[in-house]
C-alpha positions as CSV (number, residue, x, y, z in Angstrom):
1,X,4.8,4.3,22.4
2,X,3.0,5.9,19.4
3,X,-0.6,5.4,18.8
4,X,0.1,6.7,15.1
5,X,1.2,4.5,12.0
6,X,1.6,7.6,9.7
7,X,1.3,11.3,10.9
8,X,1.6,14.0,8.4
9,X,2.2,17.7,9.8
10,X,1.4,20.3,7.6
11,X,2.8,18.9,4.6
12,X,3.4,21.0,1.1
13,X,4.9,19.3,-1.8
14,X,5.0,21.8,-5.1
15,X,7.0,20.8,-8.0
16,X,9.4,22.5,-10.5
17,X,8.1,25.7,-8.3
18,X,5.0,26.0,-10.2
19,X,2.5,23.1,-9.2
20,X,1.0,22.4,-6.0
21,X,0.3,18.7,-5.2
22,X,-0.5,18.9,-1.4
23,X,-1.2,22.1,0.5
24,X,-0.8,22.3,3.8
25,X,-2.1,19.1,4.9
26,X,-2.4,17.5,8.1
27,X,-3.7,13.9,9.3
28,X,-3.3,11.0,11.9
29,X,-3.5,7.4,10.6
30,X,-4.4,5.0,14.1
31,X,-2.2,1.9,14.3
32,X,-4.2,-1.2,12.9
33,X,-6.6,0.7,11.0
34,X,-7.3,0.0,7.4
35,X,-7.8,3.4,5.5
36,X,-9.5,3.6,2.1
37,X,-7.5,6.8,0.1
38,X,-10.2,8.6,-2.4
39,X,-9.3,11.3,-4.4
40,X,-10.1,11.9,-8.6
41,X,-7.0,12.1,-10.4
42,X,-4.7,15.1,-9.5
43,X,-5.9,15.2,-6.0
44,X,-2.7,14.4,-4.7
45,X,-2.9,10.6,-3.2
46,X,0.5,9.4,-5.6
47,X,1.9,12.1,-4.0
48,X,1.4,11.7,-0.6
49,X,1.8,7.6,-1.3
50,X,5.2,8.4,-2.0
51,X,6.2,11.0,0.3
52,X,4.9,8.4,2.9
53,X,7.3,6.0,1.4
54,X,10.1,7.9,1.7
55,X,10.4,7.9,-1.9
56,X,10.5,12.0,-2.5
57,X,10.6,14.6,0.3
58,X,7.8,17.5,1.2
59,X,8.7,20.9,0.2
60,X,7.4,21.7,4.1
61,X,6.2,20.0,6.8
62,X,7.4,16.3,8.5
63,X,6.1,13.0,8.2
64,X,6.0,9.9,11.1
65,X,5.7,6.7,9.9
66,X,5.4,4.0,13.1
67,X,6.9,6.3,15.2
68,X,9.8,7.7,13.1
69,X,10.6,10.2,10.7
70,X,10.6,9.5,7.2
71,X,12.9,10.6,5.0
72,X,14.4,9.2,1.5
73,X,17.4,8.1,3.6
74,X,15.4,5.6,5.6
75,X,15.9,2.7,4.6
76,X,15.6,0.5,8.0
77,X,12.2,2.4,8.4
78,X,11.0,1.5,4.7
79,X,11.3,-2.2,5.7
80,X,9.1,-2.3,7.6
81,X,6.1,-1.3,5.1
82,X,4.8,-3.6,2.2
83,X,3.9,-1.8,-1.1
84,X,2.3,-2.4,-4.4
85,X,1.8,-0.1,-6.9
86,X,-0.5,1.0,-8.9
87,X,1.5,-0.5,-12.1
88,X,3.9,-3.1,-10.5
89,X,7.2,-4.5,-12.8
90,X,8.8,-7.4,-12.4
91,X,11.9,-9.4,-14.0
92,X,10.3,-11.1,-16.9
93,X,12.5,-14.1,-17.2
94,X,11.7,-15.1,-13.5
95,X,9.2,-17.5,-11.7
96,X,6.3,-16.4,-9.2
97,X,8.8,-18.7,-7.4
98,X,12.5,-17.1,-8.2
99,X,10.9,-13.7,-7.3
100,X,9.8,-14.0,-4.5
101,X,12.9,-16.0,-3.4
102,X,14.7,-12.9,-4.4
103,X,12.7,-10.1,-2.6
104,X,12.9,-12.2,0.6
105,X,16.7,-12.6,0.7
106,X,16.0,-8.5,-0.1
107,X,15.0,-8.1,3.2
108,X,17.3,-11.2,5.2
109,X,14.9,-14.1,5.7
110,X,16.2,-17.3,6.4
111,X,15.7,-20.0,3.5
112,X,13.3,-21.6,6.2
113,X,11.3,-18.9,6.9
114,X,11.1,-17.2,3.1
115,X,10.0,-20.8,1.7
116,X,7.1,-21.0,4.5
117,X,6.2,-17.9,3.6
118,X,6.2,-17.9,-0.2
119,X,4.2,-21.2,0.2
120,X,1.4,-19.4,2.4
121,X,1.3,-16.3,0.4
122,X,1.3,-18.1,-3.1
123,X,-1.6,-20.0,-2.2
124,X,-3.0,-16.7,-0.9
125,X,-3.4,-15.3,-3.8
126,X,-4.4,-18.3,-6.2
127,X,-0.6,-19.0,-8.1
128,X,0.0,-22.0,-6.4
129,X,-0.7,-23.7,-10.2
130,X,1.7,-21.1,-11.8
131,X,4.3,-21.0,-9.3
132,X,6.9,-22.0,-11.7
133,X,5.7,-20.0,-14.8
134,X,8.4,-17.6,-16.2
135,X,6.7,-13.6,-15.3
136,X,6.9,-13.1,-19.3
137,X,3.5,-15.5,-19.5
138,X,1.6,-13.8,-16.7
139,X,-1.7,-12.0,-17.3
140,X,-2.2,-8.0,-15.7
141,X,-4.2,-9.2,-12.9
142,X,-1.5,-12.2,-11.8
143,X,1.7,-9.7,-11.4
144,X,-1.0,-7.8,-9.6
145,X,-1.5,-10.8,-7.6
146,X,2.5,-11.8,-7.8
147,X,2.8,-7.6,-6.8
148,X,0.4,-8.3,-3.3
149,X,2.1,-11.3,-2.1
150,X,5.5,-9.8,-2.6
151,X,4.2,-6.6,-0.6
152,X,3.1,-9.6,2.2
153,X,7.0,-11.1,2.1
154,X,8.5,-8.9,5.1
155,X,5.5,-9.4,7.5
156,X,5.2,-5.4,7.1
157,X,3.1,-3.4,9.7
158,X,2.1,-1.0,7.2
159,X,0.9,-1.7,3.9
160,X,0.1,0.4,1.1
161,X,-1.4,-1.1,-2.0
162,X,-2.3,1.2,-4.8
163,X,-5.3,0.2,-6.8
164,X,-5.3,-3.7,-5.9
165,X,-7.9,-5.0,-7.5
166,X,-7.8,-2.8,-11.1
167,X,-7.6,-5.7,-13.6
168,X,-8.1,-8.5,-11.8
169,X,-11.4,-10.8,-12.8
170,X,-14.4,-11.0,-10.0
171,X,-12.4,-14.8,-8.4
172,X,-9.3,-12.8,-7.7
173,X,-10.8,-9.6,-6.7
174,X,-12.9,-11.5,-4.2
175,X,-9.9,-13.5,-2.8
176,X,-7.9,-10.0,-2.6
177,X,-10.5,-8.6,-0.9
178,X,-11.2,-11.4,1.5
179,X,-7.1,-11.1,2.3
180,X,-7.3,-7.8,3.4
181,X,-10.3,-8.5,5.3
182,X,-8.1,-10.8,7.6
183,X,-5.2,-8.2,8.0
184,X,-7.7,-6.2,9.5
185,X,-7.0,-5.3,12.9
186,X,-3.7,-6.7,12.6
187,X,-1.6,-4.5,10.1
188,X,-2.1,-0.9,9.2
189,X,-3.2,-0.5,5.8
190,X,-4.2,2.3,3.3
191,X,-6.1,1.3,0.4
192,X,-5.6,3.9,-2.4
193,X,-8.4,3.0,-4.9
194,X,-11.3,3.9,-7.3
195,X,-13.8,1.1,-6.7
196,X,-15.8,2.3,-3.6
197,X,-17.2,-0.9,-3.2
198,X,-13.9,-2.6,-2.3
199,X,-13.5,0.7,-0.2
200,X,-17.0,0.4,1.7
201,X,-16.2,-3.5,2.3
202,X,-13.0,-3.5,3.6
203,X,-11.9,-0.1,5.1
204,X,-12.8,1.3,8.6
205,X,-11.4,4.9,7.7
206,X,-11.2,7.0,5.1
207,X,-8.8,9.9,3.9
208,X,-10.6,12.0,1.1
209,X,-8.0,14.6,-0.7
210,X,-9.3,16.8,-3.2
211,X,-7.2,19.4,-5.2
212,X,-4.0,18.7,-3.0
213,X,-6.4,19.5,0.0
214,X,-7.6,17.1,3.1
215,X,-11.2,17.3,2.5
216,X,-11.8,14.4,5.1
217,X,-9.9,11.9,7.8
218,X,-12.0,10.2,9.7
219,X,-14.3,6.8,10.1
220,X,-16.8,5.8,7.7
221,X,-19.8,6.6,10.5
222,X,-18.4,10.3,10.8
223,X,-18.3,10.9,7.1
224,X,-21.9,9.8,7.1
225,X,-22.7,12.3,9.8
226,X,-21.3,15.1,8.0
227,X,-23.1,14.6,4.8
């Protein structure tokens, strides 16, 4: 049984043979950890978010994700992982209601077991009051919110939320914050973000890419010893 939720083994991605977005890079992710992903813009964590997705292949190198290669052809793997975006869409015309109905019968729940959960995660994150307000009407920060308990949906054991918090007012930030706090120890997440705070509260680990380079992978006490 794999101790690993995401291994990457000297993974390159370069695109349209002229830029280099990871180089050569290697890591080990523990199952059950929650792993803050720093970087500046251009370091390479969209790209290696999606490549540990599934969603686009490495020029070399492999990728495990809980135990199995990922591929784009994965699909059965891929449900097992919840993921927000950094900029999440959604069908404007629908309820917080109506779309989460529909992302659970996405991934086969039962009408028993999607309505317990779309209870539990609505009130989760605070849109129990706007449950059954069409999408169109919804602020930035609650289709963030509508984006995090959609993620939630599938029970995944690997989450990856990109830039939860961005946009969201100091209630909602604190409630998201305080949700991840309880997954911790019990799902594997990574935390891509640029607020170090929410980093430094929440995350035992952190992966720090610079340049398309692993500058660090390691916990939180570590990095401290090395600076």
């Amino acid at each position: 049984m794999t101790t690993d939720a995401i291994r990457f083994d000297r993974v390159t991605k370069v695109y349209q043979s002229r830029q280099i977005a990871l180089a050569d890079v290697s890591f080990a992710l523990p199952l059950r950890s929650t792993v803050g992903l720093l970087g500046a813009n251009g370091s390479g964590k969209s790209t290696l978010l999606r490549m540990a997705l599934g969603l686009i292949s490495p020029t070399a190198g492999g990728i495990e994700v809980l135990g199995e290669r990922m591929h784009p052809g994965a699909k059965s793997l891929r449900q097992r992982i919840g993921f927000l975006s950094d900029d999440p869409s959604f069908p404007l015309d629908f309820t917080a209601i109506s779309y989460l109905r529909f992302v659970a019968r996405c991934f086969g729940l039962d009408r028993r077991e999607r309505n317990a959960r779309m209870g539990t995660l609505l009130r989760a994150v605070g849109l129990m009051d706007d449950a059954g307000r069409r999408i169109a009407t919804f602020s930035t920060g609650m289709k963030t919110r509508l984006g995090i308990a959609a993620s939630l949906m599938n029970d995944p054991e690997l989450l990856i939320w990109d830039e939860p918090t961005a946009g969201l007012d100091p209630i909602s930030r604190s409630q998201t914050l305080e949700l991840l706090e309880s997954l911790r120890g019990q799902k594997t997440v990574i935390l891509s973000s640029h607020i170090l705070g929410d980093i430094d509260r929440v995350c035992d680990r952190l992966v720090v890419l610079n340049q398309g380079q692993l500058l660090f992978n390691g916990s939180r006490a570590d990095l401290e010893n090395v600076l």
